[in-house]
Phi, psi and omega in degrees: 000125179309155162301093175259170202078008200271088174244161192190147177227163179169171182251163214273147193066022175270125183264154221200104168244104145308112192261149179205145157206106193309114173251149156272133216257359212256282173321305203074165182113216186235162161288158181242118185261009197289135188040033169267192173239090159298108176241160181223141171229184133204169191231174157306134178234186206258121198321309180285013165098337169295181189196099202313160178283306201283115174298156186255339171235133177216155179256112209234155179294133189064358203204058147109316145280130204247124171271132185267319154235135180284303196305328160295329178091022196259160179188138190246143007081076190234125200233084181304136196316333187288335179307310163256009162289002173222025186263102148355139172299144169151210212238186195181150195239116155230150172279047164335102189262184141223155206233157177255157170318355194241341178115354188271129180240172176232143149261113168307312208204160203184111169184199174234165182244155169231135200248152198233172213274159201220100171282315162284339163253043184298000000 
């Protein structure tokens, strides 16, 4: 079962590391990430609870995800002022998956972020 409720707010041209440590739900304990693929998006969600198909930000192992302990199962997210400088003020849905050598993923982690308007840092 994914993590859910993984919520945060902060303002947009602002820098922001989403901390996560990933459990095996088979085991218990932490996931061991030695050679998964982590990924992350997130999208606009929708007033009715929807959410837009296309992420407007997405995140990849090395490009923006750092594993911090593979054996723990810990991973940071890092989301950078340029990332939310044209990004609308409102509320955004994102996903953490993890993917295996074969392609196969699970969702990890699940919530929303509400990103606020940076009057001053434009």
């Amino acid at each position: 079962m994914a993590k859910t409720g993984q919520d945060d707010t902060f303002y947009c041209n602002n820098p922001r590391t989403l901390r996560y440590t990933i459990a095996d739900e088979e085991v218990g304990g932490a996931l061991d990430l030695t050679g998964l693929a982590p990924k992350w998006a997130l999208v606009r969600l929708k007033s009715d609870g929807t959410y837009d198909a296309t992420p407007v930000l997405q995140k990849v192992l090395n490009s923006g995800i750092t594993i911090v302990s593979v054996v723990d199962g810990q991973l940071n997210v890092q989301i950078d002022p340029v990332d939310t400088r044209d990004l609308a003020p409102g509320k955004y849905y994102h996903e953490l998956e993890i993917f295996d050598n074969t392609g196969n993923g699970i969702v990890a982690a699940t919530g929303t972020l509400t990103l606020l308007r940076n009057v001053t840092n434009t």
